[in-house]
N, C-alpha and C positions, 0 to 999 in steps of 0.2 A: 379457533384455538391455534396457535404459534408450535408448529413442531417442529420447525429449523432455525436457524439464527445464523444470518451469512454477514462475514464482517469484511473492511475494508485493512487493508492494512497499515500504510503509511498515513501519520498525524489520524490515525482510529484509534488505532493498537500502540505503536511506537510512533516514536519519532527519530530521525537518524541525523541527530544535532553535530555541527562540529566543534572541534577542541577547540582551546584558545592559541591552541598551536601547532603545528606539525600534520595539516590539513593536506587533501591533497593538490590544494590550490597554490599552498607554498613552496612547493616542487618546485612550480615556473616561475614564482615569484609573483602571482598574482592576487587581486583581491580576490575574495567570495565572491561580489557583482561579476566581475571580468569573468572567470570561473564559470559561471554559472550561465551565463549568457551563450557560450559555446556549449556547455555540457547538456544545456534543457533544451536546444534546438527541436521544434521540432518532429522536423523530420527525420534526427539519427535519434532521439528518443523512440517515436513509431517503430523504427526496425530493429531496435534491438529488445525492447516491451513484446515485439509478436515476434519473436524469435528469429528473424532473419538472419541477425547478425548475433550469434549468443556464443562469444567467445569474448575473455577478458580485455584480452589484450587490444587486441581488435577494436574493442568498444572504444577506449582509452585514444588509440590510435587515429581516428576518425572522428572522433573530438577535438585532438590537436590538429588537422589534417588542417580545419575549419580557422586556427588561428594565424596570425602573422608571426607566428614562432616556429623553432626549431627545435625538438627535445628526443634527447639521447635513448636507446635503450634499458638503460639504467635507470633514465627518469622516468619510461614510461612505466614498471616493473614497480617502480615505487608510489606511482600514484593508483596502479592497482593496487598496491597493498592497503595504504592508506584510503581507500575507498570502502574497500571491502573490510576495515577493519572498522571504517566506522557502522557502517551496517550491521554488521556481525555486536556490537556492543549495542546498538539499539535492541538488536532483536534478544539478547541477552538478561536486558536491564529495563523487566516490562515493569509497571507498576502494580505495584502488589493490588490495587483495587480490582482493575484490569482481571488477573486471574481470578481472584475471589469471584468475581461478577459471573464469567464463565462457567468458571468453578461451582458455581449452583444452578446455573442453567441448566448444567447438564444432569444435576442432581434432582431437577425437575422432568427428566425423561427427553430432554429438546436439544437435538441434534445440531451442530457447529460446525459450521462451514468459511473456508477465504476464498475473496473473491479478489485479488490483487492486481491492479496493473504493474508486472515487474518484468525486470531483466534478469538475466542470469546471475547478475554479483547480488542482485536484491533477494536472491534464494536463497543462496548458494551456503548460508548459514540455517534455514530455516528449520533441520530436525533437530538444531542442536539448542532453540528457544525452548522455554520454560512453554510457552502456547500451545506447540506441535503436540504435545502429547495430550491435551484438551479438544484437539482438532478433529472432528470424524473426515474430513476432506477439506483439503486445498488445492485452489485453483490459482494458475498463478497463469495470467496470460503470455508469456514466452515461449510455457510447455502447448498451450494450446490456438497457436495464433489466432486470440479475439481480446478484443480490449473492452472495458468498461468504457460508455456504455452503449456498445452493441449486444443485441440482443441476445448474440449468442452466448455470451460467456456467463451469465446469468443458467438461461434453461442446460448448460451444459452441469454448471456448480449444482442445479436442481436435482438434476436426472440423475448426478453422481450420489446424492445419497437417497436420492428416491421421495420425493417431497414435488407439491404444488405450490403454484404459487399463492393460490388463499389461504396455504398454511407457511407460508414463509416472511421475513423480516429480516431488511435489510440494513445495514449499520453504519454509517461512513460521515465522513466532516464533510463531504460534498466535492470530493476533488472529480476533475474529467467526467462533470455532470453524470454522476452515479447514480442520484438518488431519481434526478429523470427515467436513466435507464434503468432502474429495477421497480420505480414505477408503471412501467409504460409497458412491462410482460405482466402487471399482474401483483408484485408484493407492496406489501405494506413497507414503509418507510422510517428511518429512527438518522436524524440528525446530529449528531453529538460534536459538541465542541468542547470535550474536557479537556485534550489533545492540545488545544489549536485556536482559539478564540478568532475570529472572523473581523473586518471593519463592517458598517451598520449595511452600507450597498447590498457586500454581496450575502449579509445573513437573512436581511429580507428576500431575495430572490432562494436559498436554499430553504426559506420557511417554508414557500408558497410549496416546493416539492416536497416536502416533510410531512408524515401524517404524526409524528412525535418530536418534540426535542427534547435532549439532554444534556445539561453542566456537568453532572458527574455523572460517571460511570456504572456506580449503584443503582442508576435511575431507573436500567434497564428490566431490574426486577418487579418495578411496578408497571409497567407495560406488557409484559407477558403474564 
């Protein structure tokens, strides 16, 4: 019997898509690839996901540090903003299915849990989503330096609301092989790609760690 339901956050729940303009990539005048290439590094992703470095600006600064540019105070200020504001609109603008799903989960007695790899700005909106108030705990590895999937931040989200793992179920599109690590303490497994659709490589290797998958979201009700 399933009495907890731990979910992933990013491409699970939301997704933190950019504009077609005014990105924080445009600050420097760069693409998205360029952009991204500096900002996912990583080893400054590592420290600022286990809280090392959990300061905005900071984060931002150390990103640029990495490129062959020069960018002003002003700039850096602005591509915090733009950063954090696109997060803040994901976590805003969840899809109605998404809550409904929850939304009966819990109306089932089954307790709800995050288990996130995040940093500070990827919180930093988080009580102000429609989700947070369906949430019995959120784990967010910044506050707890442990990342998915180590073992710990797993039996840590467990022990937070008081649950095993033969009564637990885990939720995630399969980013920073999650669905290994909440296999390998113990829970059952739910793949979903409503989010996020995969290429065929890497969805056969997330099958083989899946004991479910799901297209929609809804699915999850005939699993529990």
């Amino acid at each position: 019997m399933v009495k907890a339901v731990f979910f992933d956050l990013f491409f699970t729940l939301i997704v933190p898509n950019y504009l077609n303009e005014n990105n924080e990539y445009d600050v420097l005048k760069l693409t998205k690839v360029e952009w991204e290439s500096y900002a996912e590094n990583d080893e400054l992703y590592k420290e600022r996901a286990l809280g090392i470095v959990n300061d905005e600006v900071i984060i931002i600064k150390k990103i640029i540090e990495m490129m062959p540019y020069d960018a002003t105070s002003e700039q850096i200020e602005e591509i915090v903003y733009r950063r954090s504001d696109r997060i803040k609109r994901a976590l805003l603008t969840v899809k109605e299915e998404i809550i409904e799903t929850i939304r009966s989960l819990k109306e089932k007695g089954i307790k709800i849990c995050l288990i996130s790899n995040s940093d500070c700005m990827d919180c930093k909106f988080w009580n102000q989503s429609p989700l947070s108030e369906l949430f019995d705990s959120a784990v967010f590895s910044c506050n707890v330096g442990m990342l998915k999937p180590n073992s710990g931040i797993y039996e840590f989200a467990m022990n937070s609301i008081g649950v095993k793992p033969e009564d637990s179920l885990f939720v995630g599109d399969g980013g920073f092989e999650e669905l290994f690590g909440a296999k390998h303490v113990g829970m059952k497994t739910v793949f979903t790609e409503y989010l996020d659709k995969k290429d065929n490589k890497r969805r056969k290797v997330l099958m083989e760690e899946a004991d479910y998958y799901i297209d929609r979201f809804r699915g999850l009700l005939e699993i529990v």
